[in-house]
C-alpha positions in Angstrom: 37.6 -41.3 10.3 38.0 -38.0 8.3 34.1 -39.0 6.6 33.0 -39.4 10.8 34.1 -35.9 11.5 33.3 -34.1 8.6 29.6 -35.8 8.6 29.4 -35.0 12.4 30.1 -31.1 11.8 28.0 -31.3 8.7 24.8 -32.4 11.2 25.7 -30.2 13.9 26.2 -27.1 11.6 23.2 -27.6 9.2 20.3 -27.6 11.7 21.8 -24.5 13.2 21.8 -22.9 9.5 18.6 -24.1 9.0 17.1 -22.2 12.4 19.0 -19.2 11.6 17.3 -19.0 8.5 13.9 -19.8 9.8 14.8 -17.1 12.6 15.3 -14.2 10.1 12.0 -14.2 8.4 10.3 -11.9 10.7 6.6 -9.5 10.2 6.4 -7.0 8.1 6.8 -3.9 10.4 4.7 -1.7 8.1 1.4 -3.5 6.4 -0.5 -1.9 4.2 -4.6 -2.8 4.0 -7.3 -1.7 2.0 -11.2 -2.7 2.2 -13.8 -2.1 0.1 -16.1 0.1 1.5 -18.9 0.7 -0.9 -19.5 1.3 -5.0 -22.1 3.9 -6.1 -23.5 5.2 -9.4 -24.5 8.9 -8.8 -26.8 8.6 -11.6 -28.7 6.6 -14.4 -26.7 8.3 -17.3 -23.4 7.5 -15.6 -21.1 5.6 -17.6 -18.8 4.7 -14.5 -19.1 3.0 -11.4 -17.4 4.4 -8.1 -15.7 2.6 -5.2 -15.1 3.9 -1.7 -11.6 2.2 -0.5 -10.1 2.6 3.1 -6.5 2.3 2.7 -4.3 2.5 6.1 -1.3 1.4 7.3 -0.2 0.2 10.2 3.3 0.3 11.8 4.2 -2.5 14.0 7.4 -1.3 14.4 9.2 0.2 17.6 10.1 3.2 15.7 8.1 6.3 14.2 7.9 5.7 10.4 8.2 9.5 8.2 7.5 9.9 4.8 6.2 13.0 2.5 2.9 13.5 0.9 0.4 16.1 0.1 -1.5 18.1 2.7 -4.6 17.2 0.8 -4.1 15.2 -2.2 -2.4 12.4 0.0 -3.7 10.0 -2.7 -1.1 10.9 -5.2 1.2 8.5 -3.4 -0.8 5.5 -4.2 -0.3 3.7 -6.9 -3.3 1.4 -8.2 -2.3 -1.5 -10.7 -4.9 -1.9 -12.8 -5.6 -0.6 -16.5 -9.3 -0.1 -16.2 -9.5 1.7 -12.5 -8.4 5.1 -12.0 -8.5 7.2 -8.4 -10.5 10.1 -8.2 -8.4 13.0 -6.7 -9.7 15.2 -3.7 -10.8 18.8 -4.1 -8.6 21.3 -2.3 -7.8 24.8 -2.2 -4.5 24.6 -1.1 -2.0 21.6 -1.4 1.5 21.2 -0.3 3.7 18.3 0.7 4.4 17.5 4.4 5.9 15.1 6.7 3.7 12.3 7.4 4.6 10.7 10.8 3.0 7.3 12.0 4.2 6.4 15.6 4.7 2.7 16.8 0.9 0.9 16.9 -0.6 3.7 15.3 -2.5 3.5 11.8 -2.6 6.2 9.4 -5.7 6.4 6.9 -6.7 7.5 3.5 -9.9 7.9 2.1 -10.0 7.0 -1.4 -12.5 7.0 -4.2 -11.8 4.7 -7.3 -13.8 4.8 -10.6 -14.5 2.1 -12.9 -16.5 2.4 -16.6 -19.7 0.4 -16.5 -18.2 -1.7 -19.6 -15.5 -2.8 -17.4 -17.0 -3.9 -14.6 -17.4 -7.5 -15.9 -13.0 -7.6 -15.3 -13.0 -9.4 -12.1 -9.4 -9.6 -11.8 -8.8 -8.1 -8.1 -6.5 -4.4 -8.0 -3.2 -4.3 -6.4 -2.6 -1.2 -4.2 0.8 0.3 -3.1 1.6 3.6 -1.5 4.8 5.2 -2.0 6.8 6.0 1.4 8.6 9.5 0.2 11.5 9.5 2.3 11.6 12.8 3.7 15.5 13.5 2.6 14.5 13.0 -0.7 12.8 15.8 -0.9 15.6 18.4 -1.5 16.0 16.3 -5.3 13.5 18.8 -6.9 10.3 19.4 -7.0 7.8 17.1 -5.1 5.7 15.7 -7.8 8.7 14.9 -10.4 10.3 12.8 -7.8 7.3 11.1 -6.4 6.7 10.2 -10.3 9.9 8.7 -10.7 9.6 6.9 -7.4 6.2 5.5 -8.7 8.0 4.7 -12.2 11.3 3.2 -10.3 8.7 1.5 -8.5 10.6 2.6 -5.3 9.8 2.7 -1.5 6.4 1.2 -2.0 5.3 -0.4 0.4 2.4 -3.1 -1.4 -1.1 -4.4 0.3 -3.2 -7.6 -0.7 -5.1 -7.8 -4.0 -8.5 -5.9 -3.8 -11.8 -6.9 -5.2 -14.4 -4.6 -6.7 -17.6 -5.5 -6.6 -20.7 -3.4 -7.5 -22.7 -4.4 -5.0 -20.1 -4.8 -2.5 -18.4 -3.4 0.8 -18.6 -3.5 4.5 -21.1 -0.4 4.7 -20.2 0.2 8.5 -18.0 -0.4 11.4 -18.0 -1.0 15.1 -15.2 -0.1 17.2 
């Protein structure tokens, strides 16, 4: 009798475990995307190949997501796995961390230009893409860059997108919206 009840509570509690479980695994609220959107070689001589990248993400939360960056080099914050592709920083005049806000549906973009050597580009292998989400209250560590560094080393608050593909003669060359 003692087998009847303990089987019966076993078959009545199980199921509900099981839809708990299935209950809890939920969308990401932030995703991060990146597209290929062109590759260019400035020149004949060139020994690199160059790749323009739209990076974004998208919060599908119901709350406004902050983090720090750069002003202008809002790249730094990316990190891009991959030994034989580098990013190619932006020019500025002036550059200085700031709060980065995204509201709820919004989607908050970064232009970014990647370089490749021409002997490389046989590597298929796709690139993985993060971007480190600087926690504003962080900040008051020390300096900007030194902790964004060890947040890249720590590999903390990244947030990571799908692998990436480069392809020479590849890209969606234009949008419509």
């Amino acid at each position: 009798m003692k087998l009847i009840k303990i089987f019966s509570l076993f078959t009545i509690i199980f199921p509900s475990c099981l839809s708990n479980l299935t209950c809890q695994v939920k969308e990401p609220k932030l995703v991060l995307n990146s597209e290929l959107r062109g590759s260019y070689s400035f020149n004949d001589n060139d020994s690199s190949f160059y790749f323009l990248v739209d990076v974004n993400i998208l919060n599908h939360s119901d709350s406004i997501c902050k983090f720090m960056a750069f002003n202008c080099l809002t790249g730094a914050n990316l990190i891009i796995v991959s030994k034989k592709v580098k990013s190619v920083p932006n020019i500025c005049a002036s550059n200085y961390p700031v709060i980065i806000e995204i509201k709820p549906n919004q989607v908050f973009f970064i232009p970014v230009i990647l370089k490749m050597g021409i002997k490389d580009i046989s590597v298929t292998n796709p690139i993985k893409i993060g971007f480190v989400l600087f926690p504003p209250e962080e900040f008051k560590e020390g300096p900007f860059t030194e902790v964004l560094r060890k947040m890249k080393t720590d590999k903390r608050n990244i947030i990571w997108g799908e692998p990436l593909n480069l392809y020479v003669a590849g890209g969606k060359h234009y949008d419509i919206k």
